[in-house]
C-alpha positions in Angstrom: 72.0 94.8 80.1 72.9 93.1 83.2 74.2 90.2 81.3 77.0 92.5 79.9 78.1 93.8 83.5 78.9 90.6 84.8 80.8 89.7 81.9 82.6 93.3 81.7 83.3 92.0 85.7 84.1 88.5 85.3 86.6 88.6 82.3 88.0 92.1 83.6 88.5 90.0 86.6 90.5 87.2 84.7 92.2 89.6 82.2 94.3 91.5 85.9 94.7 88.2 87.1 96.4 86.8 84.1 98.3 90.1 83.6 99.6 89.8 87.3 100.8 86.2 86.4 102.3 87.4 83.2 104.2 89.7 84.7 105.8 87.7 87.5 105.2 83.9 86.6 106.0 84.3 82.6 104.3 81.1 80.8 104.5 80.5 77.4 100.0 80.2 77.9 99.2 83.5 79.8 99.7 85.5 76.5 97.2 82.8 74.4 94.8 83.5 77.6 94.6 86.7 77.6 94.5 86.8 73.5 91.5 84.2 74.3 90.1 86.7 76.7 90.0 89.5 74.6 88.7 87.9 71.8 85.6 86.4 74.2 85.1 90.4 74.8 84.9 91.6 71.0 82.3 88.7 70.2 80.7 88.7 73.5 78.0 91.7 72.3 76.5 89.0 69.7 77.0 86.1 71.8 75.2 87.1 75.0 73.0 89.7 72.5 73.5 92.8 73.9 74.5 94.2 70.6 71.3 96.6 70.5 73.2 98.3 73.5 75.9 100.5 71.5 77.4 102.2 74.7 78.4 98.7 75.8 79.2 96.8 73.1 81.4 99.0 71.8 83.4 99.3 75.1 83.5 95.4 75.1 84.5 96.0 71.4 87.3 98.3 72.2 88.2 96.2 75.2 88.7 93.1 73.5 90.7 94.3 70.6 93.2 96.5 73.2 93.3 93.2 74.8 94.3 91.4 71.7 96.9 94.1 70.6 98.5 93.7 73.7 98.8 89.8 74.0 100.7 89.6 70.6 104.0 90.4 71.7 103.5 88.4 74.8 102.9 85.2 71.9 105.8 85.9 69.9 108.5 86.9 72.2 106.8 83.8 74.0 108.7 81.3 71.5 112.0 80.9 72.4 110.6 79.9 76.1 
């Protein structure tokens, strides 16, 4: 689906740029971005419908969550900032 390309390229896109400003310009929001991010990529599948498209979905699925697993200590050291 070509729908599910250019959002693999688009958010993959965002997701190194955020991770580039985490990692030199640490904001207490970068973490909730890329949490946001990742989350966009799990439900993605259903919301653009290319669910019927296993291969892809469940790399977005995978994606997303690893995305999401990483953010979280990103928003709870991010507290005392």
């Amino acid at each position: 689906a070509p729908i599910a390309w250019s959002n693999f390229h688009l958010i993959g896109a965002g997701l190194v740029v955020l991770a580039i400003r985490a990692f030199y310009f640490p904001q207490v929001w970068v973490p909730w971005a890329i949490a946001a991010c990742g989350g966009w990529l799990a439900i993605s599948p259903w919301a653009l419908e290319f669910a019927d498209h296993v291969s892809q979905s469940a790399h977005s699925i995978i994606a997303g969550v690893i995305a999401v697993s990483l953010s979280v200590p990103g928003i709870y050291g991010a507290k005392g900032r």
